[in-house]
C-alpha positions in Angstrom: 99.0 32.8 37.4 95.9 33.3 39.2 92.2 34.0 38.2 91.1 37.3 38.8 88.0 37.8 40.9 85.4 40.1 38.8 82.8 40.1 40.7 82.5 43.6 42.3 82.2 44.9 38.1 78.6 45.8 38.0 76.9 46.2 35.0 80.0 46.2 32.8 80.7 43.4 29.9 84.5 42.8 30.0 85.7 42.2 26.7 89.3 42.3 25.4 89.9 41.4 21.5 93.4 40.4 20.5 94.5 40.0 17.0 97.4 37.8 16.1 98.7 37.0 12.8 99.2 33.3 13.4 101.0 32.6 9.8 104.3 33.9 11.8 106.8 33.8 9.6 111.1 33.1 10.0 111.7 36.3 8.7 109.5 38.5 11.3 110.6 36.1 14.3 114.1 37.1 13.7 113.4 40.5 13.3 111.0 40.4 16.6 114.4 39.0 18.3 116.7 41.3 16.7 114.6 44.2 18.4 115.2 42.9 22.0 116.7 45.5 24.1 120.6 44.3 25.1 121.2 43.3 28.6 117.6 43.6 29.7 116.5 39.8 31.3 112.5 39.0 31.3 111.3 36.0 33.1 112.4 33.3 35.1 114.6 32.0 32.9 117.3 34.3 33.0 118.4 34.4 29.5 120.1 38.0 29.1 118.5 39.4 26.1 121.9 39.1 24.3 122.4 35.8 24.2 118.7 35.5 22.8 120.2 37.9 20.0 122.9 36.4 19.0 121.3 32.8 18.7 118.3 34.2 16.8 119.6 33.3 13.5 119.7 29.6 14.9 116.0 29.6 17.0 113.9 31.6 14.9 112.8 28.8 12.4 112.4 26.7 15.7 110.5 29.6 17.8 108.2 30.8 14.7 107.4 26.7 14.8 106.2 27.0 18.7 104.5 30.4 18.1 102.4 29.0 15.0 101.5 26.0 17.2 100.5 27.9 20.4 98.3 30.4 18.5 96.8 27.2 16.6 95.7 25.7 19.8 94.4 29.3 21.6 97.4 29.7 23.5 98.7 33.6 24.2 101.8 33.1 26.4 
């Protein structure tokens, strides 16, 4: 990641509001991960999609944990 440089924005105020219901719960992670798109990979990790899918049952409780911590702390991955 890299800052961006802003300063050729004259006389504009940037501002970008982002709401996020940090009291994630199991229940809507899995359901977040059941609507992956199949066979589609995102990031550098390489994990197809699928995989994610079929674990989700297994990693939700875990990844509803991590999501409830990083929007606790101010962190938007």
């Amino acid at each position: 990641m890299a800052l961006a440089d802003l300063s050729d924005i004259i006389g504009k105020i940037l501002v970008i509001y982002l709401w996020v219901n940090s009291d994630i719960t199991i229940e809507e992670m899995a359901r977040t991960i059941s609507c992956l798109l199949n066979n589609i990979v995102l990031g550098l990790d390489g994990i197809v999609n699928k995989a994610l899918k079929t674990c989700g049952p297994l990693i939700a409780p875990w990844l509803a944990d991590v999501a409830r911590a990083c929007f606790a702390i101010g962190y938007y991955p």
